[in-house]
C-alpha positions in Angstrom: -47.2 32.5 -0.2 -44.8 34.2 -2.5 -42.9 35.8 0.4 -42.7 32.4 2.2 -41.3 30.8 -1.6 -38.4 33.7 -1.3 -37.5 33.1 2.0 -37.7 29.1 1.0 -35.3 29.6 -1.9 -32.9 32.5 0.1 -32.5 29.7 2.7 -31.9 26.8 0.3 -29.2 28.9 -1.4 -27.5 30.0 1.9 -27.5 26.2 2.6 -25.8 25.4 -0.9 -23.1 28.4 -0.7 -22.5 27.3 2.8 -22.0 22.9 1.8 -19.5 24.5 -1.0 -17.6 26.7 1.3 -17.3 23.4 3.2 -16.0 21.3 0.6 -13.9 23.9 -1.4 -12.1 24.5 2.8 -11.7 20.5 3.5 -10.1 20.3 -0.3 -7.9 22.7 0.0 -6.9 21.8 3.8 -6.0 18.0 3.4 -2.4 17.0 2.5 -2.2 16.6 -1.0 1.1 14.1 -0.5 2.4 15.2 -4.1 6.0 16.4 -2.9 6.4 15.2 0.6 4.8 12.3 2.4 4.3 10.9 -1.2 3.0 7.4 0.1 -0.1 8.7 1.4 -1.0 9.0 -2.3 -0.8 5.2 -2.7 -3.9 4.1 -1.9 -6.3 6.9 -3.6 -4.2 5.9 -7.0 -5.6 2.3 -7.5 -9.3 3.6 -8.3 -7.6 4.8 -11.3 -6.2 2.3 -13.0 -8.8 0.3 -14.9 -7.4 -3.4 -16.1 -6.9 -6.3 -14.2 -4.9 -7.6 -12.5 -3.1 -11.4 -11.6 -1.0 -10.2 -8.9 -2.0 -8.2 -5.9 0.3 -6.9 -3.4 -0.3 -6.2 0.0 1.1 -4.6 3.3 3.4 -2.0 4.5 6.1 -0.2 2.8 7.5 -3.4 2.2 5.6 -3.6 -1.0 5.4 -0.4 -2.6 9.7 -0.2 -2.0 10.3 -3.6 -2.7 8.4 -5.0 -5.6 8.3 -3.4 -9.2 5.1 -4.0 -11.7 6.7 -3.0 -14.7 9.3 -5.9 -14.0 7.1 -8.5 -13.4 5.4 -7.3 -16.9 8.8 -6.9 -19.0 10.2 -10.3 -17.6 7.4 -12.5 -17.1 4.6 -10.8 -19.0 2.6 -10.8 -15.4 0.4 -8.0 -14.4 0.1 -7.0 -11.3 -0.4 -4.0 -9.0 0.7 -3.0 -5.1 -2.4 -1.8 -2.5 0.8 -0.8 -0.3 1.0 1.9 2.4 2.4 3.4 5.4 2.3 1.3 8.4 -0.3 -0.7 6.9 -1.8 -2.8 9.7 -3.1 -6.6 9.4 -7.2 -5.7 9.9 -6.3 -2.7 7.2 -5.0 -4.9 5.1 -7.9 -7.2 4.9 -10.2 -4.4 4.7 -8.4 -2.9 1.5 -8.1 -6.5 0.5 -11.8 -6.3 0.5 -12.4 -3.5 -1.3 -10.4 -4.3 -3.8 -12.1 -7.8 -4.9 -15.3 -5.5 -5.3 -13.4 -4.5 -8.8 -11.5 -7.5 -9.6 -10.0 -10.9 -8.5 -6.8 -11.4 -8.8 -5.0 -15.3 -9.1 -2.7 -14.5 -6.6 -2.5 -12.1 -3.4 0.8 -11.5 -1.5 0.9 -10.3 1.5 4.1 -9.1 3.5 3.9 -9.8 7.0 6.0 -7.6 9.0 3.2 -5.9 10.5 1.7 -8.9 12.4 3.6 -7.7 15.2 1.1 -5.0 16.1 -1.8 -5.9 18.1 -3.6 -2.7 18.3 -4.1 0.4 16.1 -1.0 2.6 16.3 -0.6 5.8 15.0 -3.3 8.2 13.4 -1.1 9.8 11.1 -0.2 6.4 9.7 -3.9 5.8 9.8 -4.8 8.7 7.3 -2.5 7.6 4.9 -4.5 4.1 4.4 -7.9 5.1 5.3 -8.3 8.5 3.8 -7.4 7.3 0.4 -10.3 4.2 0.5 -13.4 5.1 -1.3 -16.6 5.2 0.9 -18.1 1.1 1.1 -18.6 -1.1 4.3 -14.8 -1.8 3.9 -13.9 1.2 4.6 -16.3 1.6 7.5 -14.7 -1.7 9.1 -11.4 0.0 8.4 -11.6 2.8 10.3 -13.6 1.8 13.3 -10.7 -1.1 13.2 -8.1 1.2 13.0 -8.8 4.5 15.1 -6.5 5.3 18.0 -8.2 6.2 21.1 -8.0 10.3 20.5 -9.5 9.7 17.3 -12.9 10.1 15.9 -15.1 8.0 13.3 -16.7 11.6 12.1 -13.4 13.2 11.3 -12.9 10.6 8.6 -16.6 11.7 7.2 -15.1 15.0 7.2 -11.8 15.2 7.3 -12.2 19.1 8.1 -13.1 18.5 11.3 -9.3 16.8 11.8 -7.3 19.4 9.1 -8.9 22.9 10.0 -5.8 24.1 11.3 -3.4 23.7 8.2 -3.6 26.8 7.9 -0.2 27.5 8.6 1.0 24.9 6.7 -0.5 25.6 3.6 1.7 25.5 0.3 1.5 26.4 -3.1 1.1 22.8 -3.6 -2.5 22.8 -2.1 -3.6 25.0 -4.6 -2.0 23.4 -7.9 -3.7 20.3 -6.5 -6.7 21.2 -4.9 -8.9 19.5 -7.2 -6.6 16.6 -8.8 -3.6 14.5 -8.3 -0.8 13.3 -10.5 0.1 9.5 -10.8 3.1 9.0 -8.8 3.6 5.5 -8.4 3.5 2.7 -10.7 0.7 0.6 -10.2 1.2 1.0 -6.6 5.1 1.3 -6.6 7.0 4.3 -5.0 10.2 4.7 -7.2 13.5 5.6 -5.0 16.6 6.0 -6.8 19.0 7.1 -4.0 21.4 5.0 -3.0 23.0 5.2 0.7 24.5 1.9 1.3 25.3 0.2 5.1 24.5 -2.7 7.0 23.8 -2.6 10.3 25.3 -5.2 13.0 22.8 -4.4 15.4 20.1 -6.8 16.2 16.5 -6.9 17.4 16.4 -6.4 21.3 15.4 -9.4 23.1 11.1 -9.4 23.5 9.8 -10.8 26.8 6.8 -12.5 24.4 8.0 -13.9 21.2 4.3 -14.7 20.1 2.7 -13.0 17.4 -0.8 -11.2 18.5 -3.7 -13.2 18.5 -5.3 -9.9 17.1 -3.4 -9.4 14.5 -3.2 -13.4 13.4 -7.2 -13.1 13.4 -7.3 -11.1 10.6 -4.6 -13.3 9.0 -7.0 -16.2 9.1 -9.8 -13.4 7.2 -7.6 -12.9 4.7 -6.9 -16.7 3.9 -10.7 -17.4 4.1 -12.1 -14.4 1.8 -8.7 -15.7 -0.8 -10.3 -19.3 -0.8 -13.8 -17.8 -1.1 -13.1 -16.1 -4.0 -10.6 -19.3 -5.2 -7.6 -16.7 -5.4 -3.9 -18.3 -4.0 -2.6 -16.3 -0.5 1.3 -15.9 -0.4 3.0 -15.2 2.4 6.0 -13.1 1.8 8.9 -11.2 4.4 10.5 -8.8 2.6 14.3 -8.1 2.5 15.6 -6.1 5.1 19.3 -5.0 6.6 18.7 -3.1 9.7 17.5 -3.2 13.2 14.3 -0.9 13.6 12.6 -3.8 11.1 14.2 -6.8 12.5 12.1 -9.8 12.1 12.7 -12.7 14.3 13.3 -16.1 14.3 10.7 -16.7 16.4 8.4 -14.6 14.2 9.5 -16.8 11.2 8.8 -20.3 13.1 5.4 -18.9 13.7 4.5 -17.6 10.3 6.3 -21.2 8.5 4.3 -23.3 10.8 1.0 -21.1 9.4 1.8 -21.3 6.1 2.4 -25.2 6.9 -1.0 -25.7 8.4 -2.7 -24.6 5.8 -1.1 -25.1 2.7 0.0 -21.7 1.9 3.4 -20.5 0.6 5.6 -18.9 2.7 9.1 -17.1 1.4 11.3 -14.9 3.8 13.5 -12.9 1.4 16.4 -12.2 4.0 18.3 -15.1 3.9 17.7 -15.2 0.3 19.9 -12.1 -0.2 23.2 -13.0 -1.9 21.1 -15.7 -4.1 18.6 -12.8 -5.0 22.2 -10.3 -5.9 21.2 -7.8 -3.6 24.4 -5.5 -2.4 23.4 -3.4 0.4 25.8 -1.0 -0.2 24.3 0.4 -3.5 20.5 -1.6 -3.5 19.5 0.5 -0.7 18.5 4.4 -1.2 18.4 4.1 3.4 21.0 2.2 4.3 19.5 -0.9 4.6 15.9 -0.2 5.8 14.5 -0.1 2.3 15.3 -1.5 -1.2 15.9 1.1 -3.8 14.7 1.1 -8.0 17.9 -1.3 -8.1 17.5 -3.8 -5.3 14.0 -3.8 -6.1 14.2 -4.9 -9.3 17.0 -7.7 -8.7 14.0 -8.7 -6.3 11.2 -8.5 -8.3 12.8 -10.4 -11.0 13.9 -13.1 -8.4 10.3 -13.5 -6.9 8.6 -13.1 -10.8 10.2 -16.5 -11.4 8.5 -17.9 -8.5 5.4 -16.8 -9.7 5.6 -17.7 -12.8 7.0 -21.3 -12.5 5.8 -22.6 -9.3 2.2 -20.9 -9.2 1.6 -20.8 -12.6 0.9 -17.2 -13.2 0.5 -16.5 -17.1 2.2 -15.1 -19.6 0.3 -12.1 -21.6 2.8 -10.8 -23.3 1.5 -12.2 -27.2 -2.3 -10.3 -26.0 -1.4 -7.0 -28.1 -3.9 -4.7 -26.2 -2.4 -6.0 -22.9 0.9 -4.8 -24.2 -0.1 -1.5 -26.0 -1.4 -0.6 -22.1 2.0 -2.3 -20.4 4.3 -0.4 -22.8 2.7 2.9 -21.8 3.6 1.9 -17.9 7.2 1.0 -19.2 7.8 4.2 -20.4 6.5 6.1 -17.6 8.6 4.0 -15.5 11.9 4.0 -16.9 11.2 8.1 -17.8 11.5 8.4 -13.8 14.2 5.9 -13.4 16.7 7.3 -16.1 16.2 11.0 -14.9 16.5 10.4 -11.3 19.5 8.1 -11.4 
């Protein structure tokens, strides 16, 4: 009996030493997205940050380069915060949308919708960004087996191992300063660029042999609008600004999304046309000559759009609530910190 409680025990510890040697491997293989790639830190960030929100942001790279919190706090007293990534597809957008209402519920959602052009998952790099950063819930789930490309596998997002094991090349000193944290590098949800590499680029969109917008993708449009009117929280439709031809968004596109928002009573604003009222210059409000907004444009747009929010949908004020403030100020001055030194 004694032998067979040894034996027991020598087994149960092999078992242990070999689930740690497992975990201490997949921590130290998965891209830590500190220094390069920094946006697939986005979406792991949010867990973090404990107060509420009014605003939520939504979508692609869009949002986290086009929108600044800290604005929308200074000028309007509005809090807010951007669930923003990579790529980020329409059915992962209403999965993250999900998950996030199982912590709070905001007044307002906006949701940029470049990427209601894709009808099917695309890339699995992409992909990891969004997904890998979700915390385990059905949302999730839904997410991935949304989401997965056709070489992909549910199991490797269980254990991302199975997908990283041969990073072993590419390992840095990075993975090892970070191999059991990560430092805050957005601002709730924003990805501060402070290049600037002005252009604008006369090319336009190639002519597309179906103008209309997936009915895949328009699906999960419709899930978002019906989980925002469960909850009794306002869908905004928004097109960010935009000055070059690998994002070009059609009129077509445009018609389609205006007679949604139409239909159903949402509000709809395309920024681009908007872009001398709003002050953008896209010779120095652009850190990629014209794909993105930089810190600057950014803020001229976030200041333009805070207005909206404030006056025509009501968003409040919370400026005079001191422990709101105390907790803002704290994001100013991480904010401008990073702003100042890198400009």
């Amino acid at each position: 009996m004694k032998k067979k409680i040894i034996t027991f025990t020598g087994i149960l510890c092999i078992l242990l030493a070999t689930v740690l040697l497992l975990g201490f491997l997949q921590a130290l293989l998965m891209p830590k997205y500190m220094s390069t790639s920094r946006e697939g830190a986005l979406i792991a960030e949010y867990y973090r940050d404990e107060s509420s929100h009014d605003v939520l942001f939504i979508g692609d790279c869009e949002v986290y380069e086009s929108f600044t919190p800290p604005t929308l706090w200074e000028e309007y007293g509005i809090t807010s915060y951007i669930r923003g990534s990579a790529q980020q597809l329409p059915w992962q957008s209403y999965y993250l949308l999900e998950d996030t209402l199982r912590y709070e519920t905001p007044k307002a959602v906006v949701f940029n919708v470049l990427a209601l052009k894709y009808g099917e998952p695309q890339d699995e790099a992409y992909n990891r960004m969004t997904l890998d950063g979700m915390k385990w819930s059905m949302s999730k789930v839904n997410a991935i087996k949304a989401s997965m490309t056709k070489d992909e596998s549910f199991l490797s997002y269980v254990f991302p191992l199975l997908r990283f094991h041969s990073r072993w090349n590419d390992l840095t000193r990075e993975d090892l300063t970070y191999l059991t944290h990560r430092d805050i590098i957005s601002h709730n949800g924003y990805l501060m660029q402070t290049d600037i590499k002005g252009g604008k680029s006369d090319r336009i969109g190639k002519p597309l042999a179906d103008y209309t917008l997936p009915s895949y993708s328009m699906e999960y449009l419709d899930k978002m609008r019906a989980l925002c009117a469960e909850k009794g929280i306002e869908l905004i439709l928004i097109k960010a600004p935009t000055n070059d031809w690998k994002y070009y968004w059609y009129n077509e596109w445009d018609e389609q999304i205006a007679d949604y928002a139409k239909e159903y009573g949402l509000s709809y604003y395309n920024f681009i046309p908007l872009c001398e009222e709003i002050g953008i210059d896209w010779q120095t409000d652009t850190y990629d000559v014209g794909v993105h907004l930089n810190v600057f444009g950014a803020e001229k747009l976030t200041s333009y759009f805070g207005k909206i929010l404030a006056e025509k949908h009501g968003l409040a004020d919370h400026r005079e609530d001191n422990e709101l403030s105390a907790l803002w100020q704290e994001k100013l001055d991480a904010y401008y910190k990073e702003r100042n030194s890198e400009s």
